[in-house]
N, C-alpha and C positions, 0 to 999 in steps of 0.2 A: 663866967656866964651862968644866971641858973637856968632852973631847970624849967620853968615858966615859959625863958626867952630863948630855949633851943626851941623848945615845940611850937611857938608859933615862929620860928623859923624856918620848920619844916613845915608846918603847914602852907607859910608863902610859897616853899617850893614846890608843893604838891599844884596851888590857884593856878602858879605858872606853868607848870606842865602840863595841866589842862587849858589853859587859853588859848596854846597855838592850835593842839588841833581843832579847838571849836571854832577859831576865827577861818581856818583852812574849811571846815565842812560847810561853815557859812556861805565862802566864795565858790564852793562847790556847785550847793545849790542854787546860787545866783547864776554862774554860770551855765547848770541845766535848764532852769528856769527861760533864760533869754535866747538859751539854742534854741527850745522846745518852739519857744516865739517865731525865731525866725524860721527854722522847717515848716513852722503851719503857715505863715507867708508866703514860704515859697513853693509848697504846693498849691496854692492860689496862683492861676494867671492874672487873677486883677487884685494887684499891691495898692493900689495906690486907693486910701479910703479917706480919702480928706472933703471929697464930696458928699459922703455919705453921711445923714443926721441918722444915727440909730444907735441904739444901746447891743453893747455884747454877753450882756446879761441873758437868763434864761431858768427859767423854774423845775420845765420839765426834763425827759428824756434829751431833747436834742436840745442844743444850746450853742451861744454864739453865732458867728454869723453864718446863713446857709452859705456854703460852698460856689464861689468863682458868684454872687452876686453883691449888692450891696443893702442888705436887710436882714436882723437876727429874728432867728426862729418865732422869740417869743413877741416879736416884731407884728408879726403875720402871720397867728393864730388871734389877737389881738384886733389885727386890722380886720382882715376876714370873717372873725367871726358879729364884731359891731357893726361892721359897715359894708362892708365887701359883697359876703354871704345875702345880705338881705335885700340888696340892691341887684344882684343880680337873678335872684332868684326872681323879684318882680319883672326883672326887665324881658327873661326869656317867656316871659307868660304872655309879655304885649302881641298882637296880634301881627307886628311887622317881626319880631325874634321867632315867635313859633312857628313858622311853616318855612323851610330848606328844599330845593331845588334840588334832584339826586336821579344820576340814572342807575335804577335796581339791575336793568337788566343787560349783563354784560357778562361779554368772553374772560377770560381768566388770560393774559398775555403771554403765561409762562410755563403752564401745564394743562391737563386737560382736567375739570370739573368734576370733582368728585367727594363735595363736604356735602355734609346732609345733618341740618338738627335731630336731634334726640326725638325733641318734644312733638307732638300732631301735629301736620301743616304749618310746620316753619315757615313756609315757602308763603309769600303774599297771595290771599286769594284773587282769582281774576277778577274784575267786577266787569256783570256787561256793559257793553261800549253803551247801550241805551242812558244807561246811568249816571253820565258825562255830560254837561250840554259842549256844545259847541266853543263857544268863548273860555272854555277852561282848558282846550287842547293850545290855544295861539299862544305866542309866545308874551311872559309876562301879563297875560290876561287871566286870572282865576276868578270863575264864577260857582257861584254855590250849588251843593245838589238841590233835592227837591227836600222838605223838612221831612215827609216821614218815610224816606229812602235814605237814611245816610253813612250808611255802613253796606259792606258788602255783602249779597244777599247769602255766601257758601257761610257767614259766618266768621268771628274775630280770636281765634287764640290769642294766647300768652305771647305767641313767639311770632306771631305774624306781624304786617306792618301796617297800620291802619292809615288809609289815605281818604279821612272824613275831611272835607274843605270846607272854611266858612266862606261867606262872600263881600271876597275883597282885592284890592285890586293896586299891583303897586307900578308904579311910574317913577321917570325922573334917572334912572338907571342906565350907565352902557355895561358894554362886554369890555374887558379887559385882560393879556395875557400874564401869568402870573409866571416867573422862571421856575419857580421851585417846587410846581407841580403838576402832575398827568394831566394835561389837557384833554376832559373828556366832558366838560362842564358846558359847554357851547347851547346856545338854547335850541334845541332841537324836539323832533315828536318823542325819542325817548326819553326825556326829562320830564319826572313831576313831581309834584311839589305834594310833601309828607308834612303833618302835623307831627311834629316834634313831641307837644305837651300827653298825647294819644299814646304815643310811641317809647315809653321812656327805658333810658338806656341799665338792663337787665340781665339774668338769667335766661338764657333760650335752650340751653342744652345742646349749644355748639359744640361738639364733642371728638377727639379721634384726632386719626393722622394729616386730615385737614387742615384740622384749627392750628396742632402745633407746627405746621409745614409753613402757615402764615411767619409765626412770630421767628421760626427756626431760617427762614428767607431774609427775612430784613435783618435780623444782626449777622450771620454770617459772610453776609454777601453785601450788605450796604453800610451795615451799621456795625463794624467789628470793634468789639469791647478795647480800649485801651489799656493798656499795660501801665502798671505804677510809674512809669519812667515815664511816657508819656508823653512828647514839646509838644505837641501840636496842638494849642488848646481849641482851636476850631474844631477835630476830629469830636475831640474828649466831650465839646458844647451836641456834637447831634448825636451821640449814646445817649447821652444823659438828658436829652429831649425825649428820645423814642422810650430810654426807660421809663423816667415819668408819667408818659403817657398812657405806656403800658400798666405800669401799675396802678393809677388812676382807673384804667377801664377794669382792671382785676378788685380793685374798690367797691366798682359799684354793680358789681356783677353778685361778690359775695353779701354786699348789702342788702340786693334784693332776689332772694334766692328762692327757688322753688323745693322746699324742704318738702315734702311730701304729697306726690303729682295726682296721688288717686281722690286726695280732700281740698286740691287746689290751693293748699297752705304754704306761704308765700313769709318768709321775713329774713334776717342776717344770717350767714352761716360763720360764725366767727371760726372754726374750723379753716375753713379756706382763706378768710381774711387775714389770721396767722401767719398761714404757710405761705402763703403766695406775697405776702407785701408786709407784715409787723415785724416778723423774726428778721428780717432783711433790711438792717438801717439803711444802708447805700441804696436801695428802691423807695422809701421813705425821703431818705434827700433830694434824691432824683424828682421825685412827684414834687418837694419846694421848688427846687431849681425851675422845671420845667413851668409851673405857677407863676412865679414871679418874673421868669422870660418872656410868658403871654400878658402878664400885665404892664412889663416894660413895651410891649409891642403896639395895649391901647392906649397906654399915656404918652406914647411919641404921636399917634396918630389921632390925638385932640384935636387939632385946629380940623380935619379935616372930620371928625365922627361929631364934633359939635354943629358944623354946618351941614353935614348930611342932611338927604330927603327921609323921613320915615313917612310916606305914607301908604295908608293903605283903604284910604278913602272911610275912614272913621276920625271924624276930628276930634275926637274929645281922648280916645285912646293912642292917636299919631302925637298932641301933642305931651300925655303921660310918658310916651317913649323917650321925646325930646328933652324933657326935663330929669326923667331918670339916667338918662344917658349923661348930663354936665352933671348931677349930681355926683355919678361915678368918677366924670377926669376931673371934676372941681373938688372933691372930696377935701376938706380942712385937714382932718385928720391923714388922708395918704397924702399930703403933700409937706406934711410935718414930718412923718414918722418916716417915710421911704420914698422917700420924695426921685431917685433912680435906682427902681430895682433892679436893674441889669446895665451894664457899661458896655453896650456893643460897638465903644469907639476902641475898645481894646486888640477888638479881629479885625484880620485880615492884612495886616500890618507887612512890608516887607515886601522884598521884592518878587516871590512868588506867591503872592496874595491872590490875586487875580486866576490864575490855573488850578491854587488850590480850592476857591470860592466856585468854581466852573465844575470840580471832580464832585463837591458834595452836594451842588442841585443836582446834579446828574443822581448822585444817589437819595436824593430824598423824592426824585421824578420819579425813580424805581419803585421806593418804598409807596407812594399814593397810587401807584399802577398794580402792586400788589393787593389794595384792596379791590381790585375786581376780584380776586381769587378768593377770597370770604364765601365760604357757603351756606350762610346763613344771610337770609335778606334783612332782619334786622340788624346783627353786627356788624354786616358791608355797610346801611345805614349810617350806624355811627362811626363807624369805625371810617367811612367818607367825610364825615362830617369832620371828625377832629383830625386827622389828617388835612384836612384840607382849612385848618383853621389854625393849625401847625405852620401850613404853607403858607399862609398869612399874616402869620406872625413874622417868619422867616422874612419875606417879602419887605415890609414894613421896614426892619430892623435894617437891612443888609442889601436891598435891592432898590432906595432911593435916598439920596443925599439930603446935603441940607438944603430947604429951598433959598434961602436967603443969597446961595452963592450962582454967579450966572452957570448957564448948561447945564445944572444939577437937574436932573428927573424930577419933576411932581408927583404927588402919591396920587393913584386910581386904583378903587376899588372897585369890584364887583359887588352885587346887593347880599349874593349870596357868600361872596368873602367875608361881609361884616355880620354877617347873623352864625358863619361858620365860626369866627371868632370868637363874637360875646356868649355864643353856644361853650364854646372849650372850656374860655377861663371859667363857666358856670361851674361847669363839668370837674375841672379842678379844682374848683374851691370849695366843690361839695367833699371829693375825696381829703384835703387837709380838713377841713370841720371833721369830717368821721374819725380821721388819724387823732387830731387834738381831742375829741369828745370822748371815743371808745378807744385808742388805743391802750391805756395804761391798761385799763380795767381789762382787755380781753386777752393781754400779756400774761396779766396775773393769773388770770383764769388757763391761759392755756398751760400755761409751766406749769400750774398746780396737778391740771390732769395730766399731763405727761408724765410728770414726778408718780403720779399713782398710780398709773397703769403701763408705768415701765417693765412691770412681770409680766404682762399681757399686751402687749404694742397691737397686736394684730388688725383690730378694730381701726384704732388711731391710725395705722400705716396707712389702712387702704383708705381712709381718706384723702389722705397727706397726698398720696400717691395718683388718685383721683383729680388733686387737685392741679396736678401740671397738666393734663392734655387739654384743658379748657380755652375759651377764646377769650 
């Protein structure tokens, strides 16, 4: 044999002794590859995606599909931001979304009262009773003040709550009890009705052992954080409600912030926006999930939000409402892209369904009972509002059947259940706009200054550190 036909002899035996273990690391990775598949599966309670039209594609930071729904991220900053976003923003403007039903003044059920804002006269100014007509005290009768009285004479802070009324008037409405929240909504003399668009949801300088007593209540006690192990996904669905929520309201507090109170100089504090909700993907997801749980809530309740009354005795702005309103459940594009963002045929399954569905309105009854204990009149404001639009959603999803089957429940709404609602998802879909518009940019920015003033933290701490006792 020469010497030609040993060497490529050996070199066959060298191809072959590397092919076995490349075809072994091949199957290797095939095999991690499809575990990796099935573990992200099965930390999802809802497996089953064959209803869902949506791509698991994704450009930015988060990707694929959000967490226990049926819609990928880039899904719904997409949707939200073409269609969503801009339809709701007009619709809370209409004269039947902007004014909300709320009694400011109330006992705390669980301690005794002792939050106090930062800011001057947090506290609603009294306005005198002369300043009222009459037909604005009866129930669901709102009539207007006089035009050059319409504000309150002690004066309007920052933090106060302004209750300027136009004059209008809504009808066609009952009372109905809702399970999954504090009944304290009843139309009575302490109930009145707050211009939303006056009032918008802020900075007040809710500050101290109060504000954190709120949030530090409902997850301990109502809302305890689930453990990675986890079964219960009904548990794991009202964390991840109240978080989103929460950090939704920590959104738009640091969005519109009062950076320096002596010049009245008002804009974002990306500082707090960081700490409190960017550096924390799982609070980021939370705020999708809990998003897309309220828009699963008004897309089941089309047939009845498309017949609703909106009026309020302005016809040409009652029927802008009506028509913005089926633009929203008629949407082309949401009915393409995410056509069920939430599967809440998934809960409750099983033979202790029923006991377990009874243990968590009980705690979600608690947690909307806790905002009497808010000491701050604007934040109990909102913070009533979306809680209780939360409970609405809740309601909707899990507290009426299908109608189609005999005995199933019909859905009844209260007026101020549907304005608490299309209020929320507002609410929410402003904080993912902020997340998809400014989060990359204010990551980069903040890592940058941390990285440089790591010899020097001090500064930086005590903001960081600032920014957890807030409301």
């Amino acid at each position: 044999m020469g010497k030609g036909a040993i060497k490529e002899e050996e070199s066959e035996r060298k191809r072959q002794a590397w092919r076995w273990p490349l075809a072994a690391l091949v199957v290797v990775l095939l095999a991690v590859a499809v575990s990796s598949r099935t573990v992200s599966n099965v930390g999802s309670f809802f497996t089953d995606r064959n209803s869902c039209s949506c791509s698991l594609q994704g450009s930015g930071k988060y990707k694929g599909m959000v967490e226990d729904c049926c819609c990928d991220y880039e899904t719904v900053d997409n949707l939200n931001s073409e269609v969503l976003n801009p339809l709701l923003q007009d619709l809370v403007a209409t004269p039947f979304f902007r004014y909300f039903k709320v009694k400011l003044w109330c006992d705390c059920p669980f301690w005794p009262d002792d939050g106090m804002c930062r800011l001057r006269d947090c506290s609603v100014c009294e306005c005198p009773e002369n300043e009222f007509p009459e037909p604005f005290k009866r129930p669901y009768n709102i009539a207007g003040l006089p035009s050059d009285n319409l504000i309150c004479q002690e004066g309007k802070p920052q933090a106060a709550v302004d209750r300027t009324i136009d004059n209008i008037a809504f009808r066609g409405w009952v009372e109905t009890n809702n399970p999954w929240t504090h009944e304290d909504d009843t139309d009575n003399g302490e109930m009145t009705y707050v211009n939303l668009q006056l009032n918008p949801e802020r900075f007040t300088g809710y500050t101290g052992p109060s504000a954190r007593r709120i949030w530090d209540s409902i997850y301990s006690e109502n809302c305890p954080k689930y453990s990675s192990g986890e079964t219960c996904p009904e548990k794991k669905v009202l964390y991840k409600l109240i978080s989103g929520l929460h950090s939704s309201i920590s959104m738009h507090i640091a969005g519109d912030y009062l950076l320096d109170e002596s010049r009245n100089q008002w804009g974002q504090n990306i500082e707090l926006m960081y700490d409190r909700i960017l550096r924390h993907p799982d609070r980021v997801r939370n705020m999708y999930f809990t998003y897309l749980f309220v828009l699963r809530a008004v897309t089941k309740a089309t047939a009845y939000l498309e017949q609703a009354e909106y009026d309020t005795g302005n016809h040409a702005e009652d029927l802008k409402t009506q028509s913005l309103i089926k633009q929203l459940l008629y949407s082309p594009k949401l009915q393409t892209a995410c056509p069920v963002p939430f599967d809440e045929a998934k809960l409750w399954q099983g033979q202790g369904g029923p006991e377990l569905k009874q243990q968590i309105q009980k705690q979600f009854r608690n947690i909307s009972a806790l905002m009497d204990c808010v000491g701050c009149e604007k934040c109990r404001l909102w913070g009533k509002l979306q809680v209780q639009g939360l409970g609405t959603a809740l309601k909707i999803l899990f507290s009426v059947g299908n109608q189609d089957k005999e005995g199933d429940q019909t859905l009844q709404l209260q007026r101020n259940e549907v304005i608490a609602l299309v209020n929320l998802l507002n609410r929410l879909s402003e904080s993912v706009k902020m997340v998809h518009d400014m989060g990359p940019d204010v990551e980069r920015l903040m890592e940058d200054q941390i990285a440089k003033t790591s010899a020097k933290p001090g500064r930086l701490r005590r903001v960081l550190d600032l920014a957890f006792s807030f409301w």
